[in-house]
Steps between C-alpha positions, in 0.01 A plus 500: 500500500651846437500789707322826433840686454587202216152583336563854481834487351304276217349824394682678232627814685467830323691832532361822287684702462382846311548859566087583443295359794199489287709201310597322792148508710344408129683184442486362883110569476515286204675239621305501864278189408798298400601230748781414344684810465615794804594826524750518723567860479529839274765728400503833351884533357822316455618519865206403623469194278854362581434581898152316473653188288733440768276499773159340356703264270223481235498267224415741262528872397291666336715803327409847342764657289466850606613531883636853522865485579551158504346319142348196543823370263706590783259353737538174299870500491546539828279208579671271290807543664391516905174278389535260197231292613201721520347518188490870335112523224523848383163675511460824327388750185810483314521280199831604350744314369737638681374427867389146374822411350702675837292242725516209324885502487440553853347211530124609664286222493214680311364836374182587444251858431312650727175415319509138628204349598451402847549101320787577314663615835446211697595268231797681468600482852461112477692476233802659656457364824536152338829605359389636183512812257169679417507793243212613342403494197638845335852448718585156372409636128796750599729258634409228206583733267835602707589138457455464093682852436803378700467167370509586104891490513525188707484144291328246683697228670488296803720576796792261520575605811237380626439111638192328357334538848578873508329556170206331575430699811580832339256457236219414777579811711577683152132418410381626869453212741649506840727263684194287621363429133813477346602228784155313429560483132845339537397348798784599703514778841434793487854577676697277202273726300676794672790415472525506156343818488796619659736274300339673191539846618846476587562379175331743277539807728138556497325555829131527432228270378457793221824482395508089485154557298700745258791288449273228440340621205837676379625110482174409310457268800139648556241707294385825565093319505668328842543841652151623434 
């Protein structure tokens, strides 16, 4: 039997973080009906959001762009260096290339508009909780078409220096399933799983799932319909 303080950290724990108030108090009353998901707390800029990740340890944050001195790509950076394994799903009005290519090299786990439904939101906070990438549907266009301009120059061809293992996992995280399915599918652990996600890292120099994904389909080992 578990305890209630097991059952609560089964919820997916959510920081927002945005510098309008109207934002934050929006999206927690759309989310209070959800049993599965809890706001842990609010912040209104940068330093706030790294002082509240440290001590509420959420799962999740939920991150505007525009934070006054601090940008929410500093924000970002900073957590991926003090807090790798809280997953970063950029929330906001900006569609630009620019911001969307900036955070995916960054290595966010998703980015999405503003205009999200209530739906879209929670399915997108599943997602990353389970240890994968949601973009919607106008950001992976951008990064999909990212991929194919730097890919023109590139000839296909697989990786040699990669085991047979190693390619078969990185074309199963490369085509967006985490650790857990990729482990069912070859019927290994999820750690053995892990490891080679490291292995394969180290290898290529590439530390994010988007940038496995882009080398991927640089090597012809994937299509772009796998990413969509």
């Amino acid at each position: 039997m578990f305890d209630t303080k097991t059952r609560r950290r089964e919820k997916i724990r959510l920081l927002l973080v945005d510098d309008h108030p109207i934002v934050r108090s929006g999206v927690r009353r759309e989310l209070t009906s959800r049993r599965d998901i809890q706001v842990v707390g609010e912040a209104g800029n940068g330093k706030e959001a790294l002082a509240a990740v440290e001590k509420l340890e959420p799962d999740i944050v939920l991150l505007d762009i525009s934070l006054g001195k601090m940008s929410g790509i500093d924000v970002a950076k900073k957590l991926k260096k003090k807090s790798p394994g809280v997953k970063i799903l950029v929330f906001t009005v900006h569609n630009e290339k620019e911001y969307i290519l900036e955070f995916a090299k960054l290595g966010v786990s998703g980015y999405m508009s503003k205009e999200a439904s209530r739906d879209e939101l929670v399915k997108a906070f599943q997602s990353v909780h389970a240890g994968k990438t949601y973009f919607s549907d106008a950001v992976s266009q951008v990064l999909i078409s990212q991929y194919l301009a730097d890919s023109r120059s590139v000839q296909p061809a697989r990786p040699s220096e990669l085991t047979e293992r190693e390619q078969e996992i990185l074309i199963l995280i490369a085509e967006g399933n985490s650790n857990k399915e990729t482990a069912a599918r070859l019927k290994i652990s999820p750690r053995t799983v892990e490891t080679h996600r490291e292995r394969i890292m180290r290898k290529l120099d590439i530390h994010t799932a988007i940038g496995l994904a882009k080398f991927a389909i640089k090597r012809g080992m994937i299509s772009v319909a796998a990413q969509t």
